[in-house]
C-alpha positions in Angstrom: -24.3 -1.4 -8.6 -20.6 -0.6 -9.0 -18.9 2.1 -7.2 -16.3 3.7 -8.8 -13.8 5.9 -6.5 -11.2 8.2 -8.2 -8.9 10.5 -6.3 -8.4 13.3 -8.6 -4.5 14.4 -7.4 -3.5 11.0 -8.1 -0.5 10.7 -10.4 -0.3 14.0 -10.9 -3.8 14.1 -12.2 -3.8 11.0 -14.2 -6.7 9.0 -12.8 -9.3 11.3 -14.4 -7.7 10.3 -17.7 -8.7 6.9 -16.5 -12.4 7.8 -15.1 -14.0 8.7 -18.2 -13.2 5.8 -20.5 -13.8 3.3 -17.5 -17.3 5.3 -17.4 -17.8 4.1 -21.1 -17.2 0.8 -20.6 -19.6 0.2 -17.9 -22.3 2.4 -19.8 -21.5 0.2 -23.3 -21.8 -3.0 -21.6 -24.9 -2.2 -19.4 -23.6 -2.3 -15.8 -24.7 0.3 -13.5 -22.4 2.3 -11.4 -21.9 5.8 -9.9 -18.2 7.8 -9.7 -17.2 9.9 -7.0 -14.1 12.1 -6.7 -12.6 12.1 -3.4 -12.4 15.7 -1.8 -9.5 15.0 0.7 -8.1 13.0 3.1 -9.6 9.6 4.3 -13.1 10.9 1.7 -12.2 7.7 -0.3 -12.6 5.7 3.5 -15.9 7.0 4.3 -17.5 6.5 0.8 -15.8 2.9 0.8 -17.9 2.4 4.5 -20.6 4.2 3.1 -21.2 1.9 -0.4 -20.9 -1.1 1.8 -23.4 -0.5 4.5 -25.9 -0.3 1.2 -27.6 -3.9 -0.3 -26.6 -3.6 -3.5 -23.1 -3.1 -3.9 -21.6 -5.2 -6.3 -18.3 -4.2 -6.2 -15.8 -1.1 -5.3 -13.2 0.0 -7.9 -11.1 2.5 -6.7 -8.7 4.8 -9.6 -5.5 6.2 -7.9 -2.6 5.2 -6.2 -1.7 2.6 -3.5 -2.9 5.3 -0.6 -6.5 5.5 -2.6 -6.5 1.9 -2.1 -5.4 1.7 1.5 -8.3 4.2 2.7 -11.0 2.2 0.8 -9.6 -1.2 1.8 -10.1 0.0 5.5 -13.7 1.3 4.6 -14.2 -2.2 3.6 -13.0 -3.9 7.0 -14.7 -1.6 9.2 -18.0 -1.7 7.5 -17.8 -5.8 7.6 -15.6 -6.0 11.0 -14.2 -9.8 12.1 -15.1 -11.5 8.6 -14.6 -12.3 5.1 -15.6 -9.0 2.9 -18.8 -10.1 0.6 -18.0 -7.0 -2.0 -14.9 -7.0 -3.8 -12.4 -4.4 -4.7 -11.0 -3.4 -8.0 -7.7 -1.7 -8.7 -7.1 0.7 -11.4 -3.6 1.7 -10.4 -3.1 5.4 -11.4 -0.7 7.3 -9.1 3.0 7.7 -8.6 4.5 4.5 -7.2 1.6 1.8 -7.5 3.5 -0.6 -5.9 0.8 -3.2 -4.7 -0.2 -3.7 -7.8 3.0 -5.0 -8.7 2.8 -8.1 -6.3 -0.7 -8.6 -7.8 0.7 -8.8 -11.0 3.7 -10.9 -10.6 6.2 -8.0 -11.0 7.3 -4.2 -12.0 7.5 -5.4 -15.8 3.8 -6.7 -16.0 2.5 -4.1 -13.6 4.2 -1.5 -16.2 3.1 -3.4 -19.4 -0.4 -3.7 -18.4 -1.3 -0.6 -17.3 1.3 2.3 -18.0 1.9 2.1 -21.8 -1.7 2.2 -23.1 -4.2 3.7 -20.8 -7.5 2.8 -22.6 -6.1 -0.8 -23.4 -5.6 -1.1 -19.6 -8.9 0.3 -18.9 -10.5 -2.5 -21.3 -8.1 -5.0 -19.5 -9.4 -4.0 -16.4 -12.8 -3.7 -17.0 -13.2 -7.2 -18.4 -11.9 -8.7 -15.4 -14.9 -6.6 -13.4 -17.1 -7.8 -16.4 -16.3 -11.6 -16.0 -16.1 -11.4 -12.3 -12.5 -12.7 -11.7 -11.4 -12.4 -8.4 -8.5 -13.3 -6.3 -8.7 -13.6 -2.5 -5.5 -12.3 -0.9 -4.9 -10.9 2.7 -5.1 -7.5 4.5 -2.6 -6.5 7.3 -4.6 -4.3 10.5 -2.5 -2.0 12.9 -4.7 -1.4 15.6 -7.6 -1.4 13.2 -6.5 0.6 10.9 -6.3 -1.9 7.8 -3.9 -1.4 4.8 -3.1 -3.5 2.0 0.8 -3.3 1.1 3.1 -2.3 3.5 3.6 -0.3 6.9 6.8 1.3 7.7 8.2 3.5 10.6 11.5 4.6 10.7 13.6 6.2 8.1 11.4 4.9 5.1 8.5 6.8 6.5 10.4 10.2 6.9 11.6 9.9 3.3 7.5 9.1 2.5 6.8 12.2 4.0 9.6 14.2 2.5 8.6 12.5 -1.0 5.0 14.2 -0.9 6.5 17.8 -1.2 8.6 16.3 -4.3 5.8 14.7 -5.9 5.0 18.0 -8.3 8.5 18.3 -9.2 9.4 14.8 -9.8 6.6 12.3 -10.2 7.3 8.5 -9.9 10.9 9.5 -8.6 10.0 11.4 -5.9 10.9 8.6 -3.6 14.5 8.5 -4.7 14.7 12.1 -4.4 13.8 12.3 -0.8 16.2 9.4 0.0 19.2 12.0 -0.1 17.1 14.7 1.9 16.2 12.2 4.5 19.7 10.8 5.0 21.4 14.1 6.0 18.8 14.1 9.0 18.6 9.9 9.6 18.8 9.3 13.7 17.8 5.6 14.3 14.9 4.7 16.6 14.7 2.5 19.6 11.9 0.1 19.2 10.9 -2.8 21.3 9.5 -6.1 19.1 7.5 -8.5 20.1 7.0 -11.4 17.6 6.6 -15.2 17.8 7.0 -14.9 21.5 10.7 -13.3 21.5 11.3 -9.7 22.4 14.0 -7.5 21.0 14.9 -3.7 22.2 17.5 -2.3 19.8 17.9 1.1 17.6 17.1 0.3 14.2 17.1 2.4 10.8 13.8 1.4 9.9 11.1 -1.4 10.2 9.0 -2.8 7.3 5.9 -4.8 8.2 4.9 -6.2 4.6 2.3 -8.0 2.9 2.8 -7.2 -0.9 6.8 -7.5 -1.9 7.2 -3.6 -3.1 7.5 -0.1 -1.8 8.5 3.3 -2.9 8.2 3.4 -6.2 9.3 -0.6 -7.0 11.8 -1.3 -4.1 11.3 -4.9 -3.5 11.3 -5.0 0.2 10.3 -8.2 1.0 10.8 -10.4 -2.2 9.4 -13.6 -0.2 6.5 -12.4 0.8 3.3 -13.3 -0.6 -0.6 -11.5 -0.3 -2.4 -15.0 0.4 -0.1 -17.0 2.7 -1.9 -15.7 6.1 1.9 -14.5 6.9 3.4 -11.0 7.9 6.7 -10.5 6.6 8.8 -8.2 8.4 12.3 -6.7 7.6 14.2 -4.9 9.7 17.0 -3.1 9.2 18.7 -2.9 12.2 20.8 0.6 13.2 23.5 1.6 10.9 25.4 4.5 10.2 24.5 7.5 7.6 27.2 6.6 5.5 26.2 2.8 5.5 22.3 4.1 4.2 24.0 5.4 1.5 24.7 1.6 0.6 21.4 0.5 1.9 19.0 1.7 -0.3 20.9 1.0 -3.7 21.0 -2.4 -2.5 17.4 -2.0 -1.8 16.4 -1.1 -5.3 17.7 -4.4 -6.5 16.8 -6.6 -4.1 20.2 -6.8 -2.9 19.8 -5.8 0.7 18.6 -9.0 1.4 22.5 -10.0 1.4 23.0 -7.4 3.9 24.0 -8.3 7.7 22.0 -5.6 9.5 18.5 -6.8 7.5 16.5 -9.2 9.4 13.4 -11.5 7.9 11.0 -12.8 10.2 7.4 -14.3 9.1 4.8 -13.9 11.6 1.0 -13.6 12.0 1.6 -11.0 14.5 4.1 -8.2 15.5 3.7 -5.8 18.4 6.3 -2.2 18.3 6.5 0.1 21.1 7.8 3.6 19.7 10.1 5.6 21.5 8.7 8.7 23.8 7.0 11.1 21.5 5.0 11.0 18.1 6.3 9.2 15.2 4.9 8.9 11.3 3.7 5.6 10.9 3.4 5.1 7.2 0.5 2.9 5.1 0.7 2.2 1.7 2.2 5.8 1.4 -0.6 7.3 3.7 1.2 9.5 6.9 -0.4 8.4 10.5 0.8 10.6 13.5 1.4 7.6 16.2 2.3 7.2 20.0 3.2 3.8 22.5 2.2 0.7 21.2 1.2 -0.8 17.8 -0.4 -4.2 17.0 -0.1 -5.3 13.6 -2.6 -8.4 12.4 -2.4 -10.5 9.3 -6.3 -11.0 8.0 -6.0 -14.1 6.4 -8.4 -13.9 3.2 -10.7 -11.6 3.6 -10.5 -9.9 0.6 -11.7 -10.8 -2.9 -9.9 -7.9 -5.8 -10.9 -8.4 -9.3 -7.5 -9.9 -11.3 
């Protein structure tokens, strides 16, 4: 049995465009499966938890974007904690940004080709790799249990995320760049203590990136090195700079540029401990918001997942 996860306010609505003629598919070639439609927040987590405590789940497919993904990738690590996931996961990007699926497919281009331009050729697309079984086994990055596929960020990234979700309505897949400019006016950097690879840094910085897949907000490539089945963490930092010097930042950013920059920092680790400043900050995953406090212990998974590709 094949469990089929839609969030309905994905992409403005488009992933139930995308439900019903994946639902043909499966019924034309004989497979059985059952959809659900999420109903709110962290829903898409408990049926992913749910679906895998059963014997005979065959596989999860989730339709939505990279946040849909994030809650049902941590369903799957909780309901099979310390080991390699038996079921795997299949990724029918359909929301604003879907940025993970652009590391899975080797770039924005590809990612855009293959599943933007012709929905019910990418539904066929996708449905024969479910149909032939193809799978690729890539990591999964936790944060004090909490698992998430792509990317965690704190700092000024994750205010513009939150920022972004009231512009979502009004401006789609550029939401992101809109709130860039709103966040910026009201940018204070952070002080955050590191721990990583057995050195410890305490310095104000503009924001932190902990990164598994290469892309955030909407096609930024963060961290172009980084790689979803090394058993590596790769974290940028962006260490604190002025609001006129974001300004430069995150045009840089959207071309990979930033890299060049002297205030961004690469470091590849298996493990990265951050203690936030006094009070709550937004811890962001994949695009979801978490509220956090203290100390956070990120974890690099090393293959535990198998997504159909």
């Amino acid at each position: 049995m094949y469990y089929i996860i839609t969030n309905p306010v994905a992409g403005r609505g488009g992933a139930m465009h995308r439900l019903p003629i994946l639902e043909e598919l499966f019924t034309a070639h004989g497979l059985p499966y059952e959809a659900y439609i999420t109903t709110g927040i962290l829903d898409g987590y408990e049926k992913a938890t749910q679906f895998c405590a059963g014997d005979n789940c065959d596989g999860i497919i989730g339709i939505g974007g990279d946040g849909t993904f994030q809650e049902i990738a941590a369903g799957m690590v909780d309901a099979f904690p310390g080991g390699k996931i038996p079921i795997p996961l299949g990724i029918f990007p359909a929301g604003s940004g879907n940025d993970f699926i652009k590391t899975i497919e080797g770039g924005k281009s590809q990612a855009l080709a293959k599943y933007k331009k012709d929905i019910p050729l990418a539904a066929k697309n996708f449905f024969e790799t479910v149909y032939r079984g193809q799978t690729r086994t890539i990591d999964v990055i936790t944060v004090n249990d909490t698992a998430f596929l792509n990317i965690g960020n704190i700092g000024l990234d994750a205010r513009i995320v939150h920022n972004a979700i009231s512009l979502k309505p009004k401006y789609g897949r550029q939401a992101y760049l809109a709130a860039v400019y709103k966040s910026i006016a009201r940018h204070k950097n952070l002080p955050l203590t590191f721990e990583v690879n057995g050195e410890k840094w305490d310095k104000h910085y503009t924001l932190a990136a902990v990164c598994n897949g290469q892309y955030y907000g909407g096609g930024m490539p963060i961290a172009p090195s980084a790689k979803i089945d090394d058993g590596k963490i790769t974290l940028c930092l962006v260490e604190g700079i002025s609001r006129p010097k974001t300004m430069v930042l995150f045009p840089s950013l959207m071309v990979g540029k930033h890299v060049l920059l002297k205030p961004v920092k690469f470091h590849e680790c298996q493990q990265v401990a951050i203690t936030l400043p006094p009070g709550q900050e937004s811890l962001c995953l994949d695009g979801n918001l978490y509220p956090r406090e203290g100390r956070l212990e990120f974890k690099i998974l090393p293959g535990v997942l198998d997504v159909f590709v």
